[in-house]
Structure formats: C-alpha cells, structure tokens
N, C-alpha and C positions, 0 to 999 in steps of 0.2 A: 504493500500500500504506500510506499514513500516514491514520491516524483514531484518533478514538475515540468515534464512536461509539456502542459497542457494549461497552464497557468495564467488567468486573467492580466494583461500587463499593470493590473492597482494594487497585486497579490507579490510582481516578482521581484521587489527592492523587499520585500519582509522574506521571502523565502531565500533570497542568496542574503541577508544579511544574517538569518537567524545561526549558523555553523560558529560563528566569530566571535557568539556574545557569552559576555563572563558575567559572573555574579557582579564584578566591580561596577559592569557597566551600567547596570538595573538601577543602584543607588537606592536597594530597599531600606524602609524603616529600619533603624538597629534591633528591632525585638522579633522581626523577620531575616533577622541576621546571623541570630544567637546558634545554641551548639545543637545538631542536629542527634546528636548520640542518643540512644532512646527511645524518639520518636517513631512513629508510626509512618511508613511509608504509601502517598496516595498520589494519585492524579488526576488534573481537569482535561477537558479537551474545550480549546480553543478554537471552534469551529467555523470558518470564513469560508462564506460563499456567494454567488450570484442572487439575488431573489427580482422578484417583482418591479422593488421601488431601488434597486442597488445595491451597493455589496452590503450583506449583513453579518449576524453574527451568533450563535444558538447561545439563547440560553434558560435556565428554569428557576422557577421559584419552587425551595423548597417546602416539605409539605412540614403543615403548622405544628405537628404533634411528636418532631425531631427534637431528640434532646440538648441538641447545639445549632447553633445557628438558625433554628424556626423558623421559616417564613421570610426568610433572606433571598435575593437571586444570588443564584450561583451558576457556574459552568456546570454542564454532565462531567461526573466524575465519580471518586471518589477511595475507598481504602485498594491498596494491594493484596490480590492475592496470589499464594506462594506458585499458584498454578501459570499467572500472567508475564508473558517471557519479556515484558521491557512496561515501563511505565507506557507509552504508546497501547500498548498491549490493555493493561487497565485502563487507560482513561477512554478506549474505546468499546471493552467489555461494559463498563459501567455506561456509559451512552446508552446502548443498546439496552443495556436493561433499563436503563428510566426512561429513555424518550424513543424508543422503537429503529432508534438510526441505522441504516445498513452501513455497515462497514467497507462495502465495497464501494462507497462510490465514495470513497474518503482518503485523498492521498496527508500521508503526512508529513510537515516539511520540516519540523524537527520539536527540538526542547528547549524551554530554560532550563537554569539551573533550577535545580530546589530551592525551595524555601520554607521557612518554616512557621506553621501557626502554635505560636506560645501557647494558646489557651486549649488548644482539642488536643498539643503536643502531635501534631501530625506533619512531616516534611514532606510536601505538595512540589511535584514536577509539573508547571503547566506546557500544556504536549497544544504545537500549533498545528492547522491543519489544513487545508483545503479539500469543502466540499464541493468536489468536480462533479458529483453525481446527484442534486439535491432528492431524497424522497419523500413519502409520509412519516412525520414525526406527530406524537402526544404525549399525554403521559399514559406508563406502561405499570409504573408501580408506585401506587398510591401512597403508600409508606413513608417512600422518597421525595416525592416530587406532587406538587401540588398544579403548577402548569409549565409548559411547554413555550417560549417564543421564539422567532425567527425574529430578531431585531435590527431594521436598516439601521447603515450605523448612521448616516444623511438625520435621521430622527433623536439618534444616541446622541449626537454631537450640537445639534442644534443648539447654538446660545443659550436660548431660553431651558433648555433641558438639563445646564451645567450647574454646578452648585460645586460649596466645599463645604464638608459634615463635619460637625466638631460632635464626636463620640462620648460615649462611657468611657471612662481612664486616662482624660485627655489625648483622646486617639483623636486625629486631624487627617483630613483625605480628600481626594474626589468623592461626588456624588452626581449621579443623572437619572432624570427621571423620564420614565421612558412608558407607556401603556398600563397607565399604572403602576407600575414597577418601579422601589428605588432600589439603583444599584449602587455601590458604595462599598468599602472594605475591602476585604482581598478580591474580590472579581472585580471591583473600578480597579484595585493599584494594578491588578494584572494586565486589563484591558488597555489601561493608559499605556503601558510599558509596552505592550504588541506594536500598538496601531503608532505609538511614536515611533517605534524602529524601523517601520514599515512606513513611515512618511506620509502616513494616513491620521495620523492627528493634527489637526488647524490652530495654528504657535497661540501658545497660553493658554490652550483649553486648561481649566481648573486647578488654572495656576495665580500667583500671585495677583488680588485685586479681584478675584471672583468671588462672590457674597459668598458668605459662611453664613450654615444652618444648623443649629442643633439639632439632634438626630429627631426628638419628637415632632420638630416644626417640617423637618425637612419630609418626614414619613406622609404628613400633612399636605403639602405640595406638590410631592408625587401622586399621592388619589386623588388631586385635586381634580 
C-alpha cells in the first residue's frame, strides 16, 4: 500500500517531504516530548484525499461513553497490536474497524515520529496517507466512535473556523471548528504539523494574534 505514484500535485510536497522529518522538526509541546519508556504503543491514520468540495481529511468523533478522551475528534486509530506488522499496519487495522475504510484504496506515504500522550501514557505514530481510492465510510463500532466525517480542509481552515483553546492545565493550542465539531488537542497539533509540511497551511493559521477561547466557550462556538 505505500506509493505515490498516483498522487494529487497538492498531496506531492507532503509526501516527498515526509522521509526527512525529525522529531526536532515538529517542535512539539515538551510534555509530548517527554520519555517514551513504558508507554503504550498506538497509531492515527492521517487520511488525505480528493472529495467533492477539495482535498479533505477523515476524521471521527469519539463515542461519549470512552473513558478518555469522550467525545473528542480524533483520527481513526488507535492501540497496537502484537499481531500488527508496523504502526501503518495498526492505524489502518483500526480505521477499518471504526469507520469501515478499505484498505486498498489507501497508499501510504509515511510516518512521524512518535509522540507521546502524558495522560492515557500512550506513544502515538501519526501514519500519513493518501486516499487514492475514496469509498463508503460510517461508523462501524459504536463503542468507538460516535461519527464519521470526511472534512474539506477549504472549511477546516477557513478564518472564521480558526481559534486558539486555552485548556485544563494551562494547555494552549489550535482549535477549529468545523460541522459541529471542535477539533483541538493532539488531532489540531497533529493536523497543523501535516498540512504545514505539506504547504497546505495558509501563514499564521492559529498562530500568534488568533483569538483565544477557553475550552467551555470554545465547545460553544463550535455547535454554534
């Protein structure tokens, strides 16, 4: 499943840049920095494709009755298992089981480094992707996942859509809101980090000078 191909020309500066990039380069928070020993090995799949209204990007809101994260968006992903031959391997095992995705119509065009989430202690590879093949996605397992979206990023990035969240624990970050949905936390710092390597982020999205929302106002303005 790894190529390119076949690769949209707004896809090919992120796939030949993705081989070259280091942890140093990401510049994550120091508490996604910290020591990996221990933790729980998982991954997201960061999945970019063509749609309807332009390139978009999968992703799901988890379902409400999850002991961590509840009701968060996140990427399809999630824990390793001992049977899965490369983080790739799981973050697209786990797709398909939450959002029904075929695997075959999904090249993959590499990894970041890990990173690690302090609080679930789980060190997270986000695995990028190109869906060359898009098909029917929902949700598969209720458990997991509460809904399913295919999100232009044209809608993701929209001005109006950007914010910056000031968190529980004086966590500080991107936020956008997007069909309801806020994203914010590890799936905004990861997203940021793609689509800027990729040259697809527009200079100063939810950066310096972008309004700052505490997390309950901002939850607010996304259903708005």
């Amino acid at each position: 499943m790894n190529g390119t191909g076949v690769l949209p020309g707004w896809l090919r500066p992120l796939a030949e840049r993705l081989p070259t990039v280091t942890a140093a380069d990401l510049d994550w928070r120091e508490d996604r920095r910290g020591s990996r020993t221990g933790a729980r090995a998982a991954a997201v799949l960061v999945l970019l494709g063509d749609g309807p209204a332009g390139p978009e990007v999968l992703l799901t809101e988890r379902a409400g009755t999850l002991r961590q994260h509840s009701g968060q968006v996140a990427f399809p992903g999630g824990r390793s298992d001992p049977a899965d031959p490369s983080p790739a391997g799981t973050a697209l095992r786990e797709a398909a089981e939450e959002t029904g995705l075929d695997p075959a119509g999904v090249d993959v065009l590499g990894e970041l480094p890990p990173l690690l989430l302090a609080h679930s202690r789980h060190a997270v590879t986000p695995v990028v992707a190109h869906w060359r093949a898009p098909g029917p996605v929902g949700v598969r397992d209720t458990a997991e996942v509460a809904r399913v979206e295919r999100v232009p990023l044209a809608e993701l990035l929209a001005p109006a859509a950007v914010r910056r969240l000031r968190g529980p624990g004086g966590y500080t970050g991107p936020a956008f809101a997007v069909r309801g949905l806020l994203v914010w936390g590890f799936t905004a710092e990861v997203l940021v980090r793609v689509l800027d390597l990729g040259g697809l982020l527009p200079a100063g999205t939810a950066g310096p000078g972008t309004a700052e929302l505490p997390l309950d106002e901002a939850l607010r303005w996304a259903r708005a």
